[in-house]
C-alpha positions as CSV (number, residue, x, y, z in Angstrom):
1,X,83.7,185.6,1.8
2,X,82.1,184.8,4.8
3,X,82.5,181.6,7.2
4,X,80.5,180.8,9.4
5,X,81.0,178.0,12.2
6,X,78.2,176.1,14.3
7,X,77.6,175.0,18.0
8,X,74.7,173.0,19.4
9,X,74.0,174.5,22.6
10,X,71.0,174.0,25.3
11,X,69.2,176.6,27.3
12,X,66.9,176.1,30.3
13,X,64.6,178.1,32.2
14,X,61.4,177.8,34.6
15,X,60.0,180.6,32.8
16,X,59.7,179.6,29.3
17,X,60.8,178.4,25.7
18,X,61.3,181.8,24.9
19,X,63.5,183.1,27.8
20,X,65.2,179.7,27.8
21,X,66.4,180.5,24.3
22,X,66.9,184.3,25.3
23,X,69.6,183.3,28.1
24,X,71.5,181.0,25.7
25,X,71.9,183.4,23.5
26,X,72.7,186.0,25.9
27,X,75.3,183.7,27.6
28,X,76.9,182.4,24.4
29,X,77.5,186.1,23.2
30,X,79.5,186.5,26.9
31,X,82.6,184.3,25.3
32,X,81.6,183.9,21.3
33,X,82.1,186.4,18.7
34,X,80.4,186.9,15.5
35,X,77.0,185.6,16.9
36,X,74.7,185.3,13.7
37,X,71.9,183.2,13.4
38,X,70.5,180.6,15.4
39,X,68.0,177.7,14.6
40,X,65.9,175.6,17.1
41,X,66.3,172.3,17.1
42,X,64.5,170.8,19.5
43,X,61.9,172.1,22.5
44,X,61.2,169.9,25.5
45,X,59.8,170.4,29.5
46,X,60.3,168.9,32.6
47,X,56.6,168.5,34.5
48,X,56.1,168.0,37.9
49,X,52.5,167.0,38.3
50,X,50.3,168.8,36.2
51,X,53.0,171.3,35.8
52,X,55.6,172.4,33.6
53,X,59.0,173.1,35.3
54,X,61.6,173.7,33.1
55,X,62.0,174.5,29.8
56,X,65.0,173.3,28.0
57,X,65.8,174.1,24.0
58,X,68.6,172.7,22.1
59,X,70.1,175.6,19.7
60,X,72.4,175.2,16.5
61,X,73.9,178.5,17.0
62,X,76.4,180.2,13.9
63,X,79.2,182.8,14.4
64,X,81.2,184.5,11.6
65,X,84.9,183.2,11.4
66,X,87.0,186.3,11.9
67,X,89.6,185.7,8.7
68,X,91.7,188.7,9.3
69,X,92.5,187.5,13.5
70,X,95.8,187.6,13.6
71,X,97.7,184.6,15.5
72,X,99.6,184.7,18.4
């Protein structure tokens, strides 16, 4: 049986949605294990002007609990 745990996590970049959600992703994998699925929750923008900034994302990230991890 799998279980699976969730984070909320935000991303940003002044490139766009998409690489905003990219670099979470790929920074989240740096310390979390078991990466799985992730769902987006919410998109939003900073604008300067008449132009968007930065792009932020707020991601509900899941990782598989690793049952058989022994303690220390």
């Amino acid at each position: 049986m799998d279980i699976k745990k969730h984070l909320m996590i935000t991303g940003n970049s002044t490139v766009s949605w998409k690489d905003a959600i990219v670099k979470a992703i790929t920074e989240a994998s740096k310390t979390i294990d078991y990466l799985s699925e992730v769902k987006i929750i919410e998109q939003r923008a900073s604008i300067d002007g008449d132009k968007i900034v930065e792009y932020f994302v707020d991601l509900d990230v899941s990782f598989t609990l690793d049952l058989n991890r022994k303690k220390n």
